[in-house]
Structures are given as C-alpha cells and as structure tokens.
C-alpha positions as CSV (number, residue, x, y, z in Angstrom):
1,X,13.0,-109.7,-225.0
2,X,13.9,-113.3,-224.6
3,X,11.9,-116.0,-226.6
4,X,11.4,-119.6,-225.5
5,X,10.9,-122.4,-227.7
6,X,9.0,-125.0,-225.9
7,X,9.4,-128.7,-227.4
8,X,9.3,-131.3,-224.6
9,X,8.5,-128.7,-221.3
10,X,5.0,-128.0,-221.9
11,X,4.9,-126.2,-218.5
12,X,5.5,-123.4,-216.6
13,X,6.3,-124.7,-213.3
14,X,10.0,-126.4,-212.7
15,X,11.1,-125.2,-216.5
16,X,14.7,-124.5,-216.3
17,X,14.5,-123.4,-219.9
18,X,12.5,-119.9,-218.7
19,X,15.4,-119.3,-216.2
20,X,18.0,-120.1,-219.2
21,X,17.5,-116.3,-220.7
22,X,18.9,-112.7,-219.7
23,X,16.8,-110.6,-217.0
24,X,14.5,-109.1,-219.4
25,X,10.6,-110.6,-220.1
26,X,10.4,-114.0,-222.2
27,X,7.6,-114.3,-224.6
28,X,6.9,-118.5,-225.1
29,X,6.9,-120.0,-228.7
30,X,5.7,-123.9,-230.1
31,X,6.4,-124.8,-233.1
32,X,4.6,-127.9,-234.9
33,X,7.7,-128.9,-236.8
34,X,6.8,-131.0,-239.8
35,X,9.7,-133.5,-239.4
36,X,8.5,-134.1,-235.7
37,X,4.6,-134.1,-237.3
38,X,5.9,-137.1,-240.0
39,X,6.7,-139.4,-236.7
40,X,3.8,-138.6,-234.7
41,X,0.4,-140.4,-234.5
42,X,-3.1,-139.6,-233.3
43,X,-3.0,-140.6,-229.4
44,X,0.1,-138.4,-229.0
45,X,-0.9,-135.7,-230.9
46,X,-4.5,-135.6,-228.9
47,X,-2.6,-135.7,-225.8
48,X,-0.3,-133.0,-226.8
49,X,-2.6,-130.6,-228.4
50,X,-5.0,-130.8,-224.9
51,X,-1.5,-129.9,-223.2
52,X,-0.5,-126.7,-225.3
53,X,-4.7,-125.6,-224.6
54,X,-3.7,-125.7,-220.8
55,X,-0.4,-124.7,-220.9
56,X,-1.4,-121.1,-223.1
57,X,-4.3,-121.0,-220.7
58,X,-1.5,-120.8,-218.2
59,X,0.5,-118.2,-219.8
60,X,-3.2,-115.9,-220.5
61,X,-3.5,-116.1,-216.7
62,X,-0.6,-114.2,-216.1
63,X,-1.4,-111.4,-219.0
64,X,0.7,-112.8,-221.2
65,X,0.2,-116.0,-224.7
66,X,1.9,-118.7,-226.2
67,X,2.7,-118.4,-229.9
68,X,1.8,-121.0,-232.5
69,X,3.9,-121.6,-235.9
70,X,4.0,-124.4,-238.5
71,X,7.3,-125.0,-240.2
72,X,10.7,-126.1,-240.0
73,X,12.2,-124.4,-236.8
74,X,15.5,-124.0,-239.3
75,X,13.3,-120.6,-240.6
76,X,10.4,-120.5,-238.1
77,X,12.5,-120.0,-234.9
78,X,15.1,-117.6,-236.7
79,X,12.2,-115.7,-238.0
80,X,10.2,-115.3,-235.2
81,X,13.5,-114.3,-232.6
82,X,14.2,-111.2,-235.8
83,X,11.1,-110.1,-236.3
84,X,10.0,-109.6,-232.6
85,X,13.2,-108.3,-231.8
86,X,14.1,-110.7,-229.4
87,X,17.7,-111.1,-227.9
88,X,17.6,-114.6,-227.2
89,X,16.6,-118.3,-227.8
90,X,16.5,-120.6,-225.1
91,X,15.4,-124.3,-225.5
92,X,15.1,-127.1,-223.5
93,X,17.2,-130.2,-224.8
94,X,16.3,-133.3,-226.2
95,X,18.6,-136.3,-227.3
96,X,16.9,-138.2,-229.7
97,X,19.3,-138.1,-233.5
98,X,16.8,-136.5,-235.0
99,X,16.5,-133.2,-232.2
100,X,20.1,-133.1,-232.1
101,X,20.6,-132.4,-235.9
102,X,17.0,-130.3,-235.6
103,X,18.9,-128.6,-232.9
104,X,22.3,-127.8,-234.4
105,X,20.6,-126.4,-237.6
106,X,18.6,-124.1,-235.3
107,X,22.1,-123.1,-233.3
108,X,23.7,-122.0,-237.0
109,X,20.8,-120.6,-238.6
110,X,20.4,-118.2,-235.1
111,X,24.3,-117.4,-234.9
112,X,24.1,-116.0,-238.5
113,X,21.6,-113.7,-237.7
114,X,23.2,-112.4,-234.4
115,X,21.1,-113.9,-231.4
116,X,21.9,-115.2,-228.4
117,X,20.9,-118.7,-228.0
118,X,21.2,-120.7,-225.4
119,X,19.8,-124.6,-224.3
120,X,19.2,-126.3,-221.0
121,X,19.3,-129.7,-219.7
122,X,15.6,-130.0,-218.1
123,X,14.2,-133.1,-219.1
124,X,16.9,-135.5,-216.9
125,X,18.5,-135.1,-213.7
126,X,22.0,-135.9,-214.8
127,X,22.8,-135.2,-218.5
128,X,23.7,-137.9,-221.3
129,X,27.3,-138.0,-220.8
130,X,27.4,-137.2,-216.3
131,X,27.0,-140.6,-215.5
132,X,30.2,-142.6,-217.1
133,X,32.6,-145.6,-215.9
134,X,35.7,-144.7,-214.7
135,X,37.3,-144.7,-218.0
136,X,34.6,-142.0,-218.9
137,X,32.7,-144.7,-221.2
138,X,28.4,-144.7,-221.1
139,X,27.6,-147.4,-219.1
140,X,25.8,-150.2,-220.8
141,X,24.7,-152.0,-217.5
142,X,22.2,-150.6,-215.5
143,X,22.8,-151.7,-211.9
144,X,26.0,-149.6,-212.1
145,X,24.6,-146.6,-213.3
146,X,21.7,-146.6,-210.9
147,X,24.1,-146.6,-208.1
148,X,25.9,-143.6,-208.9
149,X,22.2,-142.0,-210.3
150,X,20.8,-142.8,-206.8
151,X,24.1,-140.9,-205.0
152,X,24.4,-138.3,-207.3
153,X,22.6,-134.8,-205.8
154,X,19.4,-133.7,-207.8
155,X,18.6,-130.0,-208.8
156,X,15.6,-128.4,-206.7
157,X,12.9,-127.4,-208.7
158,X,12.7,-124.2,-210.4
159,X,9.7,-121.9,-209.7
160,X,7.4,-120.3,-212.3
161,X,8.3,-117.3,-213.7
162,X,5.9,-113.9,-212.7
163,X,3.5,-112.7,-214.4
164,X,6.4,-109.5,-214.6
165,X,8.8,-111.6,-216.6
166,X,6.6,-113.0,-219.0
167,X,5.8,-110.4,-222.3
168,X,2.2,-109.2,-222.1
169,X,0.5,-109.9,-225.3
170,X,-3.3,-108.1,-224.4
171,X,-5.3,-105.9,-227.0
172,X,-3.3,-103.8,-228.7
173,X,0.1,-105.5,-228.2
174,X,-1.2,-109.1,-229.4
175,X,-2.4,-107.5,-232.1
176,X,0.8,-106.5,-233.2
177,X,2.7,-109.5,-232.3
178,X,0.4,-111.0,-234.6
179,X,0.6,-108.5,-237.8
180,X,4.2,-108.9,-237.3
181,X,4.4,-112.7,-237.7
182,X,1.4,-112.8,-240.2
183,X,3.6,-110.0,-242.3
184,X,6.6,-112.2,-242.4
185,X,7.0,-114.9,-245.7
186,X,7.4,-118.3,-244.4
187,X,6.0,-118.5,-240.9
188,X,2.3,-119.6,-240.4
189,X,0.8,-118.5,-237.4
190,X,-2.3,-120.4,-235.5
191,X,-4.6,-118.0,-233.7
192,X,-5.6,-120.8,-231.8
193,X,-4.3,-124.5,-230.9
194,X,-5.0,-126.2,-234.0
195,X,-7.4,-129.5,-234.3
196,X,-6.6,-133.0,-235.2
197,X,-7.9,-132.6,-238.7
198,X,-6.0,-129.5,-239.3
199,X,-2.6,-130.8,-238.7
200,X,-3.6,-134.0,-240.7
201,X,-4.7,-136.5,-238.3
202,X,-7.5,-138.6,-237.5
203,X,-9.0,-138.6,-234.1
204,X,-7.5,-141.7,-231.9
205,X,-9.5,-145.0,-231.4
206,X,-8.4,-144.9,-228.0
207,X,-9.4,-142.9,-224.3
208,X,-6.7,-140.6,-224.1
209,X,-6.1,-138.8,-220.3
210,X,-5.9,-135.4,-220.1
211,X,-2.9,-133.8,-220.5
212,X,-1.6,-130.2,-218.7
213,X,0.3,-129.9,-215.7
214,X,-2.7,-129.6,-213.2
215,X,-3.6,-133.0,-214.1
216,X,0.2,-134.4,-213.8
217,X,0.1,-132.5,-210.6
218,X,-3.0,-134.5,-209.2
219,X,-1.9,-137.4,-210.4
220,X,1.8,-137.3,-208.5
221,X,0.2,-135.7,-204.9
222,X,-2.5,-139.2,-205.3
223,X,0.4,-141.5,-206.5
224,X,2.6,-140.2,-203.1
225,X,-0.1,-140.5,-200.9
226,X,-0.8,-144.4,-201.1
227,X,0.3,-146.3,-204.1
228,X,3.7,-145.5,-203.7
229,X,3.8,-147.4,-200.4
230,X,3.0,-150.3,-202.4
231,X,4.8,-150.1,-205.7
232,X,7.8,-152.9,-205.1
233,X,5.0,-155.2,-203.9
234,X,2.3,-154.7,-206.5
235,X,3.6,-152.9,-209.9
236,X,4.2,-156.2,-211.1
237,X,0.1,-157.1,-210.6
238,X,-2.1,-155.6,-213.3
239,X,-5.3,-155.6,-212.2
240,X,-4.2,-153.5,-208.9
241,X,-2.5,-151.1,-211.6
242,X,-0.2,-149.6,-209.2
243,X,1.4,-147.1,-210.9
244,X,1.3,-143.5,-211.5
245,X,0.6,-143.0,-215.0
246,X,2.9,-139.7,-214.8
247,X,4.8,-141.4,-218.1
248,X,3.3,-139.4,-220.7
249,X,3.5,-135.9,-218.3
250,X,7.2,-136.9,-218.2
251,X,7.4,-137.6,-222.2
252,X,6.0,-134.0,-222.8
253,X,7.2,-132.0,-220.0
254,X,4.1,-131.2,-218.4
255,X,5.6,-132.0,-215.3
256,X,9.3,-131.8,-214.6
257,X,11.5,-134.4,-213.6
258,X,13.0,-132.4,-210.0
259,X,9.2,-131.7,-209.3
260,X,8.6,-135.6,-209.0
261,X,11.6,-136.6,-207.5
262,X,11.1,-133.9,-204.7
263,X,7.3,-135.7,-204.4
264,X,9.0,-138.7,-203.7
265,X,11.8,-137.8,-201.3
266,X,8.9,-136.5,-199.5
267,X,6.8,-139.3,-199.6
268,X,10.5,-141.2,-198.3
269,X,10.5,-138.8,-195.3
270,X,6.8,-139.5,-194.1
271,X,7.2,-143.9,-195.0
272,X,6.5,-145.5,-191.8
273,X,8.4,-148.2,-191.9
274,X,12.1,-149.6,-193.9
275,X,9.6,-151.6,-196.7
276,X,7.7,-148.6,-197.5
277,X,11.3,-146.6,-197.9
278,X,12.6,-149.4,-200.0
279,X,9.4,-149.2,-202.5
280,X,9.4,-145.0,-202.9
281,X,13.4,-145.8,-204.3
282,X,11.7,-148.8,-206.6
283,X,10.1,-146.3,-207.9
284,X,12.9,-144.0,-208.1
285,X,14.6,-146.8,-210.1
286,X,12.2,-146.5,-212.8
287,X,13.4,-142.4,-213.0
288,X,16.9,-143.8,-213.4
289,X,16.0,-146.6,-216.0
290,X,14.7,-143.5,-218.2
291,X,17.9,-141.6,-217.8
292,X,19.9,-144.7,-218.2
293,X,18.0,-145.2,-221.7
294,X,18.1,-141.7,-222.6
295,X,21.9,-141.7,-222.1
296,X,21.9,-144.9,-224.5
297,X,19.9,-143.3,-227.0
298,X,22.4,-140.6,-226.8
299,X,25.5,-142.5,-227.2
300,X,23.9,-144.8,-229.8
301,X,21.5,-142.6,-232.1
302,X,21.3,-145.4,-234.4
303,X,19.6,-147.8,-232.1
304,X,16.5,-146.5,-233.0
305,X,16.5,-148.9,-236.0
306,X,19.3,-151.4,-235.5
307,X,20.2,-154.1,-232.7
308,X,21.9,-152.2,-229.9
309,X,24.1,-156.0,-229.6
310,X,26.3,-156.9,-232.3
311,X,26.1,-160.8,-233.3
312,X,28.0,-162.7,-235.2
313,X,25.0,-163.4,-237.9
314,X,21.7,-161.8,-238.7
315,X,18.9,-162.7,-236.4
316,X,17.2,-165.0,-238.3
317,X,13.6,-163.1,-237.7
318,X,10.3,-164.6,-239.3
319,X,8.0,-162.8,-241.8
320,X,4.3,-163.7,-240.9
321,X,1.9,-161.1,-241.8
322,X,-1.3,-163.5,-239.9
323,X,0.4,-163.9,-236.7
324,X,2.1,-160.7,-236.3
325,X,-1.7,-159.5,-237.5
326,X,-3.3,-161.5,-234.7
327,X,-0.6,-160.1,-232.0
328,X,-1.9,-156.7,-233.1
329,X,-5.7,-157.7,-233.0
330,X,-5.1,-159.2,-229.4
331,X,-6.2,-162.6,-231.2
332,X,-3.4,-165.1,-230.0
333,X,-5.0,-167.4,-227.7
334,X,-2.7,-166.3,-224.8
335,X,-5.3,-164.4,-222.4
336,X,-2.5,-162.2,-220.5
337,X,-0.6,-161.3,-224.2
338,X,-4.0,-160.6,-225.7
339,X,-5.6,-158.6,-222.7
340,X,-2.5,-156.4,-223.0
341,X,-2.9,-155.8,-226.8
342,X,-6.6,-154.5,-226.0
343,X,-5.8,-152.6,-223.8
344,X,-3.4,-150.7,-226.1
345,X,-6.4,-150.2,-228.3
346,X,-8.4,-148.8,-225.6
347,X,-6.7,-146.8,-223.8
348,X,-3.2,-145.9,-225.8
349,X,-1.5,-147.6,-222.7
350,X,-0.5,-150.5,-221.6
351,X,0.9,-151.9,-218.0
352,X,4.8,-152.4,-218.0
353,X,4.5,-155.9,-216.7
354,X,2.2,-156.8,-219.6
355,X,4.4,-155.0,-222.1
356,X,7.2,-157.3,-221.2
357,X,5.4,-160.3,-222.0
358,X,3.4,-159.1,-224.9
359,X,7.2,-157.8,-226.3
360,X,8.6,-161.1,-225.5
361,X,5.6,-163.2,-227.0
362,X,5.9,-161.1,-230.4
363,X,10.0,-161.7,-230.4
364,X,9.9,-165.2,-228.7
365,X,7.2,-167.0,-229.8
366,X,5.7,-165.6,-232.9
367,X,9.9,-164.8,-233.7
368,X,9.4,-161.4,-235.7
369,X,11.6,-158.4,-235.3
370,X,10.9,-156.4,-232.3
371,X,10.6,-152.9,-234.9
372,X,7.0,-154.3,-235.9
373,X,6.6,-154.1,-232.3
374,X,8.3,-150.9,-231.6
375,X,6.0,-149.6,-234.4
376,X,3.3,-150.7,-233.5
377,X,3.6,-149.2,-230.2
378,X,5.1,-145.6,-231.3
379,X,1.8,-145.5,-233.5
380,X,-0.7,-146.6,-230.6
381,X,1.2,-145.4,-227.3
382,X,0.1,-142.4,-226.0
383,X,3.1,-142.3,-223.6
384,X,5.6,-143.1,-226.6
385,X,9.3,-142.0,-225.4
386,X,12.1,-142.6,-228.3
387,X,14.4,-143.4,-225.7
388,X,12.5,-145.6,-223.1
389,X,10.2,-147.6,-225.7
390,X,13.3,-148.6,-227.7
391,X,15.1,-149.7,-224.7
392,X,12.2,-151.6,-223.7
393,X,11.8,-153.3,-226.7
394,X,15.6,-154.1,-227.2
395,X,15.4,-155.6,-223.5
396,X,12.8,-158.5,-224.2
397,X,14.4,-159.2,-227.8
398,X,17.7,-159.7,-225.9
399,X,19.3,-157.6,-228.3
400,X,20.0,-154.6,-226.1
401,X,22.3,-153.0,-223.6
402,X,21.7,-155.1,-220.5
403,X,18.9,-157.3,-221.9
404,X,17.3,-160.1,-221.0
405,X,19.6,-163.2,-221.6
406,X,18.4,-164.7,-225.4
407,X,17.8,-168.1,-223.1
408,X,15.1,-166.4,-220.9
409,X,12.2,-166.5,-222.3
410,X,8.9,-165.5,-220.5
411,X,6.2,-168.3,-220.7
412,X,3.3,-166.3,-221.2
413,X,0.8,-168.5,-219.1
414,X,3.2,-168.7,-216.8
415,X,3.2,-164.8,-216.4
416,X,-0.6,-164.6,-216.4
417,X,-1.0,-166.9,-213.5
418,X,1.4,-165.6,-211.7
419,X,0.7,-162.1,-212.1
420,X,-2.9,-161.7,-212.3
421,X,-4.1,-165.1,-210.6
422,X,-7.6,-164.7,-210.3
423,X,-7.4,-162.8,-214.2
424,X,-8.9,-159.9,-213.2
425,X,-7.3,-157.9,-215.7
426,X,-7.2,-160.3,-218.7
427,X,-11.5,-160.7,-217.9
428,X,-11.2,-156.8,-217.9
429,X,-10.1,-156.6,-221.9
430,X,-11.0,-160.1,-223.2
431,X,-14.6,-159.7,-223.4
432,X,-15.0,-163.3,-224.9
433,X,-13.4,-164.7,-221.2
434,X,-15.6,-162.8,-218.7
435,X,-17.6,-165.8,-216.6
436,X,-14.8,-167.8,-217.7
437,X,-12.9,-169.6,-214.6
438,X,-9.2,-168.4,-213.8
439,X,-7.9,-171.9,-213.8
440,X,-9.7,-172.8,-217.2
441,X,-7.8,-169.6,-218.9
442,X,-4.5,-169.7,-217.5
443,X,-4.3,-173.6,-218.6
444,X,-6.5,-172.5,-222.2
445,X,-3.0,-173.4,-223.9
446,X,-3.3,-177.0,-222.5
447,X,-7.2,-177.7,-223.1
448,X,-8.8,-179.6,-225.9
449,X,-10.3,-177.1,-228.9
450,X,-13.2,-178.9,-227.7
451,X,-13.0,-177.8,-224.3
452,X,-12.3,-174.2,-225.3
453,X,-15.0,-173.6,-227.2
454,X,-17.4,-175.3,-224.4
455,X,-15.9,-172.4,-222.0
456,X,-15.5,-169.5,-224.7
457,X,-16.5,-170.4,-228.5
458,X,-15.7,-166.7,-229.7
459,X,-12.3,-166.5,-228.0
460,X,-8.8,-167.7,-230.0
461,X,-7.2,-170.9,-229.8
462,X,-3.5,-170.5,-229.2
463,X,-1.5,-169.5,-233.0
464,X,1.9,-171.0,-231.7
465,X,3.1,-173.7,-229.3
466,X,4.4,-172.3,-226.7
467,X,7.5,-175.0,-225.8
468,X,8.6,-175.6,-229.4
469,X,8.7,-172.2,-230.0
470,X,10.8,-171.2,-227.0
471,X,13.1,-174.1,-228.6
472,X,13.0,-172.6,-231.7
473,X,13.8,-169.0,-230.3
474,X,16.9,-170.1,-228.4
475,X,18.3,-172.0,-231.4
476,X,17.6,-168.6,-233.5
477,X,20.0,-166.9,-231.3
478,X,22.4,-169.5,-230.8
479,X,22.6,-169.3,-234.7
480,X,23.0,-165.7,-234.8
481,X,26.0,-165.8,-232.0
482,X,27.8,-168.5,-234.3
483,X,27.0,-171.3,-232.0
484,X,25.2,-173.6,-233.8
C-alpha cells in the first residue's frame, strides 16, 4: 500500500503526488499539523476545511476515504505509514522555510523506520532552482525569468487515479483502519472533518467562497470563456473585477497548476483576434509572477520577516498605533485605499490593483513597515500564499527583488480616478459615499472639512497629506541608502 500525504493538493484530479508511488493502491492521509495550525487564521481555515469535506467526498465516491490526524507529521506520518503497513510516502512539495525543515524531519524520521518516501514537484510548473541566469544564479528580475518561463514546455495534466488504485476503506475494512490508528499512542484520529471550534478557531467575519475542485473547475471553464479576453484591458478596473478568483484554489491545490494552464492555451487557440492572444498570456504572466516569487521564497527563506534589499541604514519606519488602526478600519479618508480595506473585511479578498495602493498607502504615506501589513493580510486573506503575499508586499515597500523604485509612489486619488472613475467600487464598500458624486470623492483630499461633511458627515477626513508625505517617504529611503 502506498500512502499520500496531502498538504497543498487537496485534489484528486492533475495530482502528480498520486502518480509519485509504486503500482500498488494508495490510501490518502491530511494531517492538521500544529506548527502549520499556530500560522493559520479563521478565513483560511474555513476555506480549507470546506475543501477536505469535498475532497473525501471525492475519495468516498470511488469506495475508498481520506484519513484525518492531529499532530506533528515528525510522529503522525511515521506512524500512520507502520501501522497500516504501507510501503511508501509520497508528498507533494512546498517551499516555504518552515515545510522544508517540516519536510526533512519527515524524510529522516521515515528512513529510520524503513519506508520508501518519495516527494513531487506539483504545485509549479518549473521547480525553485529550473529557472536560473546563466551563471546558474535565481533570478531577481522578473522580465527575465518570464521569458524563459513563457518558453519553457509545461507538464500535461495528470489524470485521477481509479477507483482500483485507491485502498477501499467500506464496512468492515474502515473499521479496522480505524481500530488500528485509534490503538496507536500519539496519533489522534477525526472520524470526520473537524469544525472551526474544534481546532481552536473562531468562525471568520468575512464571506468565504467555497472551496473543492468542482468549484475551482467552474470558476476556470467561466474565467476562459469571456473574462479572459479582457484581462490586459480591464484587471486593472475594480468594479468590472475581471479576474478569476482561482488564487485560493491555487494556494490549496484544489486545482492544479497544468490543469489551468492547459485552460488557457485553450482559450489562446479559440482568441479571435492578436489582442485577445496577447491578454490570455497577461494572464499567464500572473502564473509566472507566482513561480517567480515562489523561487524567491526559496532562495531567500528569510524574507519572510526581513527586507529582501539590503540598505545601507535601517528604514527609518514609523510607530503609529491610530493611523495604522484607521488603515485597518478602512478609516483614512482616501475612498479607493478605504474601499479596499472593507472589502478585506467582507469578503477575505481584495482586488490586486487595490492591494497595490492600499500596500503602498500603509508604507508611503502612513510610513509603517510593510509586516503590519503583511500581517494584517495573512490573518484576513482568504487566498494568503507565503510566497506571493510577501512578494507583493516587498514590491510596493520598494524593498524587494524587482520592486517598485523607493521614488514611485502611487497617489492614491490619483489611482481611484483613474481606475474606477465613476467609483463604482469605492460606493460598493464605503457605505458612508453611496449618492456621493465621483468627482466630489476623488478630489475629497482637496475639499474643505466643511464641504466634506455637507457631501458625507459620517465618512473620514484624510489622516495624512498626501504630497508631504510622499516627500517625507522618499527622504526616508534616501536616508536608509546613505544619501542624505
């Protein structure tokens, strides 16, 4: 018997980790690793635990189950591959610090017991470490690696395994499955996919979309059909939202990376004319930008907490509990930064245009550190992604790999007029601006208090000055680089 142990590949479809083990029939494992637990928050782990619900209805469909542990996969995985007599452990790989000692722990503890073990790059097209300069270095600037990215051939997508090579776990053989685990010290078993309050969490403010690969599914095949056409000309606008929300199906796996490209080549093929072509690769770009930042996070572990860019001095960030407090509310007085902050709240997700601005805003004009941002974020994004959140962030702060230039620095009125002029979307989550004319809030920073409170007495005045604190900003870094 071969056991997998799923982590980031909740499906069953396009898993090259159920193709990594011998011929004989795999039996699937999860394990809800406390480490992993300590990191996560309540939109993620809703999203997540409505995934494992579809993905063992998956595996039940085909006569066979998915097992459920608590514990430290050092002992649970061990355990579990000796006391079901299993041959060998395959595992999909992830390249966060924190898997990769998870993972190597895992490796030794299964070589001293004698199994097989084997892991599989699944989650990426081209592995952390494929993609190099000539001298065989990561690259740290992205227009070079997409190049290659884009030439480089991708993988076809695997097919599910048969209902024949899966273990079947009915009556009488789940019940000793089950006696076996139970009987062993160390390993807890869930019968069922535990709840939010059993695993320690509150239920999440926010909407959270359903998770499982029939939804991903639905969500490519309508993303392929029209809005893909579109995506270079509109993923910029908000209020169209032209995008395909498949972000946090690709941060869990429950839809794999070969299955979407193919969805797009497709959609390439059937374009009707060289602008529609040109948008289904825009969108491709964004598949390379998460590889790109995956291989970064892989090179550079430690970027998780510290500037990816070395400067001469600290950055001289500001402590201010109110402002940073108000960026969090969605209380700033900029419409577009604020809009974007609710509509974290509400929905655990927020439009990549508007989390540009509403990173640079926190970084550029309020001048705080962009980790209150990142964890802010990793505690209210459903689609948090180590990898492509910390890139992100580092990108607006201008303390990344191929950031934005520390003298760029988005004017957030600018942004809203520009990219939602008639502000649609900033109506759609500032409650306090609805009726409100879209000249009167994309000027709000110029108007007289008096003014503002004629159009909108329950909305905020600005917190900052926009001009002196883009001054202010660009002298901070100038400082830092030993200019000034």
């Amino acid at each position: 018997m071969h056991l997998h142990w799923h982590r980031r590949d909740l499906r069953l479809s396009d898993n090259l980790g159920l193709h990594g083990g011998p011929d004989s029939e795999t039996l699937p494992l999860f394990v809800f690793d406390p480490s992993v637990l300590d990191h996560a928050a309540p939109p993620r782990m809703a999203f997540l635990l409505d995934s494992l619900r579809t993905l063992r209805a998956d595996y039940r469909e085909r006569g066979s189950d998915l097992l459920l542990a608590h514990g430290s996969p050092t002992t649970v995985v061990p355990a579990l591959a000796e006391v079901l007599d299993a041959s060998t452990v395959t595992w999909c790989r992830d390249y966060s610090g924190l898997a990769r000692e998870r993972d190597v722990a895992v490796r030794r503890e299964l070589d001293e017991a004698g199994i097989e073990r084997k892991s599989v790059d699944d989650a990426v097209h081209h592995r952390p470490g494929e993609i190099t300069t000539n001298d065989g270095d990561p690259y740290k600037v992205f227009t070079y690696f997409s190049r290659k990215w884009h030439d480089r051939a991708k993988d076809d997508a695997a097919p599910p395994p048969a209902a024949d090579e899966l273990v079947g776990v009915e009556g009488t053989a789940a019940e000793q499955v089950a006696a076996a685990i139970d009987n062993h010290d160390g390993v807890q078993r869930y019968a069922e996919v535990p709840t939010m309050v059993e695993l320690g969490f509150e239920e999440p403010e926010a909407d959270i979309p359903a998770g499982g690969t029939e939804r991903a599914q639905e969500l490519l095949d309508a993303f392929c059909e029209r809005d893909i056409y579109r995506y270079a000309e509109r993923r910029d606008y908000p209020a169209d939202d032209c995008s395909s929300r498949l972000s946090v199906h690709l941060k869990y796996g429950t839809i794999g990376i070969r299955t979407v490209y193919e969805a797009t080549e497709r959609a390439r093929e059937a374009a009707d004319s060289e602008d529609e072509r040109e948008s289904v690769e825009e969108f491709q770009d964004q598949l390379a930008w998460r590889e790109f930042y995956t291989q970064v996070l892989w090179d550079r572990p430690d970027v998780v907490t510290n500037n990816f860019k070395s400067y001469e001095n600290e950055v001289a960030w500001r402590e201010d509990e109110a402002a940073l407090q108000a960026w969090k509310d969605g209380e700033t007085g900029y419409p577009i930064v604020d809009a974007g902050m609710r509509q974290l709240r509400e929905e655990a997700f927020v439009h990549n245009r508007v989390r540009m601005i509403v990173a640079s805003f926190l970084t550029k004009d309020l001048l705080i550190d962009w980790r209150e941002g990142y964890d802010w974020f990793r505690t209210k994004l459903v689609d948090h992604d180590t990898a492509n959140d910390n890139g992100g962030w580092q990108w607006a702060a201008s303390t990344g790999t191929d950031a934005q230039p520390y003298f760029r620095v988005f004017n957030p009125m600018t942004q809203g007029e520009r990219y939602d002029p008639d502000a649609e979307y900033i109506k759609r989550y500032v409650e306090e601006l609805q009726g409100v004319p879209a000249d009167v809030i994309h000027s709000w920073h110029e108007l007289e208090p008096g003014t503002r409170r004629m159009h909108a007495a329950d909305y905020a005045h600005p917190i900052v000055d926009h001009s002196e604190r883009r001054e202010q900003a660009i002298s901070m870094f100038e400082q830092a680089r030993g200019d000034s």
